[in-house]
N, C-alpha and C positions, 0 to 999 in steps of 0.2 A: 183608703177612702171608700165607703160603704155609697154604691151607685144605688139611687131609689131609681126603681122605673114606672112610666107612665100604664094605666090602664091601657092606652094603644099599644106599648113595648109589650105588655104582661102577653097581650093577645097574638103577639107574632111569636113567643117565645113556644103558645102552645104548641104550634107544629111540629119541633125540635125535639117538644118533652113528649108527644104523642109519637113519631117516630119513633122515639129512644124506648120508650115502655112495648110498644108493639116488638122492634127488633129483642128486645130481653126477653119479652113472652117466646115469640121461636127462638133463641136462645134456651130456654130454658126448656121447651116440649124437644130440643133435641137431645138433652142430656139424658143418655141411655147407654147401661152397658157394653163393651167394645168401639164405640166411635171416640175420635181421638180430639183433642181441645182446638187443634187446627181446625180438621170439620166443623165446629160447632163457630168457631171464629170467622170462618170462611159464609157459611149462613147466615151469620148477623152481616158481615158486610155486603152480602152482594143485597140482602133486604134495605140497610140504610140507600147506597145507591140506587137504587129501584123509587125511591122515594123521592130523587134529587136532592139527597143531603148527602153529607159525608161523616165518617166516625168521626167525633172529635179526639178520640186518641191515637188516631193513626199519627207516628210522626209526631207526635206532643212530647217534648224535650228527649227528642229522639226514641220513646218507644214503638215497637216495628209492628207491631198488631191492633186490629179492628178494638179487639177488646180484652179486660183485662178478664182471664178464666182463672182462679184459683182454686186450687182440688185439695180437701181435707185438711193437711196445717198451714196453708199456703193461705195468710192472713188476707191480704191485696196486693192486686202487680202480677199476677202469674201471667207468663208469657203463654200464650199456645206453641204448641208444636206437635206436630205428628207421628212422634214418639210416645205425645201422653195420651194413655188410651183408657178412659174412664172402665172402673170397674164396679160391679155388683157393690153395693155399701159404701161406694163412695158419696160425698160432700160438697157438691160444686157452687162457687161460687162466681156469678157471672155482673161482671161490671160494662156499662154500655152507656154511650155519650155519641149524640148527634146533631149536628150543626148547618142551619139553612136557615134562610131569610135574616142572616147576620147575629143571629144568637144561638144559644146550646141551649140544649136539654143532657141532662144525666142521672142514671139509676142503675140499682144494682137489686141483686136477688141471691139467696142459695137455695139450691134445687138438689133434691135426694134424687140418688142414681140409683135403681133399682129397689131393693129393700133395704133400708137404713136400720138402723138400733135402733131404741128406746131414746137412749140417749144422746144421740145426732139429733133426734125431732125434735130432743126439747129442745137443746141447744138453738137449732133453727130458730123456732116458735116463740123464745124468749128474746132474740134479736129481734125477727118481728114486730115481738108485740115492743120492744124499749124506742125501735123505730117511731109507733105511731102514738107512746106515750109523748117522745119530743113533738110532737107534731103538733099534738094536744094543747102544748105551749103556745105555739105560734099564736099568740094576739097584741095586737096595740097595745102596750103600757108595758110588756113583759121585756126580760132582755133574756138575750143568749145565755147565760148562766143558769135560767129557768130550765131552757131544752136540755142545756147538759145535764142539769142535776136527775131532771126528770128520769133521761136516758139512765144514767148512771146507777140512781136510787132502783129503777124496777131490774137492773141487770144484778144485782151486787143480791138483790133479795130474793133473785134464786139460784144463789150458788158459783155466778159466773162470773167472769171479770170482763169488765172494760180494757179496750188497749186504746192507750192516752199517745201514741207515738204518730197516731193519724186523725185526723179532724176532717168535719163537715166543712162547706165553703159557701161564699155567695157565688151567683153565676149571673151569667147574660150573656152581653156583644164576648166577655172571656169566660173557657172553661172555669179559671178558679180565680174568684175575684173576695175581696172583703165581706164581711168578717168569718176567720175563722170559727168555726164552729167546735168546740170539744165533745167529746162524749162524757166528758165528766166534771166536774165544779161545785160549784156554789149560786145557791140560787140568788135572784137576783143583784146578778154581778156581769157585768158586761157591757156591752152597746146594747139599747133600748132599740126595744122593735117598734116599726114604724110601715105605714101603709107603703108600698112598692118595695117590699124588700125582698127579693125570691133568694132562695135560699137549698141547697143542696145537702141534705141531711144524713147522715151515714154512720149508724154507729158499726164498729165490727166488735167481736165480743167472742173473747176464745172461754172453751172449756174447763181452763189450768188456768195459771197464772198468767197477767198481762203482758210479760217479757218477750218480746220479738226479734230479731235478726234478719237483715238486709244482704241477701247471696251476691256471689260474685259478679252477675250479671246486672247489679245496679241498682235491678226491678224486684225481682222476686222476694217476698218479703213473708218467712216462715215464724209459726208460734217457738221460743225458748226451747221450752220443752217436748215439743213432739205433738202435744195435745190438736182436737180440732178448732178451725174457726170458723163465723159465720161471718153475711155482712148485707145490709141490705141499706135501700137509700132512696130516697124520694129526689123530685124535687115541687118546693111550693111558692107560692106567692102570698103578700098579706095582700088583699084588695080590702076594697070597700063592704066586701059580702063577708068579710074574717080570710082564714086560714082556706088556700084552697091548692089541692094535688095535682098536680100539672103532668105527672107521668104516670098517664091511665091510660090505657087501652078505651076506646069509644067502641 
């Protein structure tokens, strides 16, 4: 069941998504060569506490970390630990979710470690931009099938693939509530968008082909072939004023 929320709900959710964008930001000015995915883990949480929130993934269907760090084919889900110790050209991808005043906020980013390739940027920069093509979507009359296709269509037409094994979500009072979101489809097809619907958007999008594998540890979830992945993710709300980003930095 697809929860609408009121203009009062939208406005208590900003805190959560403000948090969440701010902790990704130092999240992401700490990814620098030789610190290790724990450090950078350990920064983001002691900044959500500092705020009187908490990660919303600590502890979520038992994962042990503030946030999900995943480094070069490491799609989503990478665990930290203080064995992984970001190098020169590495690819980080940093996921982060924070919860106060009874709702979440969540967003994600990939941040270049040092000097990256050519083709890492693009790779980034075409996530990005498929991100804020779905976004573009978000209006009254449109339904989910728009955003995917949107996503989909500007990923495919440079090169890269969509991975279809993870989806975007609604959020609020729960981390991941209805409807799922795809990063790929058919335009309009799906549940129609409608004012109060916030929304968590997320395409991730590897280099190679879409085919992924899920490690022993449950979480860790690597591209097929070796190739990189990116992943980046808002969250928004339809209000009365349109389509509006709720995990900005102020």
């Amino acid at each position: 069941m697809i929860i609408i929320k009121t203009p009062a709900e939208i406005d208590q959710m900003r805190e959560a998504c403000i948090i969440s964008a701010r902790a990704l930001k130092l999240g992401g000015e700490a990814v620098q060569p030789g610190i290790s995915t724990l450090e950078i883990d350990n920064i983001v949480n002691e900044y959500i506490n500092s705020q009187g929130a908490v990660a919303s993934f600590l502890g979520y269907k038992g994962f042990p970390n503030c946030c999900c760090i995943s480094v070069n084919d490491t799609v989503v889900h990478g665990i930290p630990h203080k064995d992984c110790i970001l190098k020169n050209g590495d690819i980080v991808s940093v996921d982060v979710g924070a919860f106060i005043n009874g709702f979440h906020g969540d967003n994600a980013a990939t941040f270049p470690c040092g000097d990256v390739c050519v083709q890492a940027l693009k790779l980034m920069d075409i996530t990005k931009e498929s991100l804020l093509k779905g976004i573009e979507k978000v209006a009254e009359g449109n339904r989910i099938g728009d955003i995917a296709n949107a996503i989909q269509t500007h990923v495919e037409n440079n090169g890269f693939s969509v991975v279809k094994n993870f989806e975007g979500h609604g959020i609020g009072v729960n981390l991941h509530e209805d409807p799922s979101i795809p990063n790929y489809g058919v335009a309009q097809r799906g549940p129609r968008l409608q004012k109060g619907m916030v929304l968590a958007i997320e395409p991730m999008v590897n280099f190679g082909d879409e085919g992924v594998r899920i490690l022993s540890d449950g979480w860790t979830t690597i591209t097929s072939d070796g190739n990189l992945s990116a992943h980046f993710e808002h969250t928004v709300a339809l209000t009365e004023e349109g389509c509006v980003i709720l995990t900005v930095c102020e």
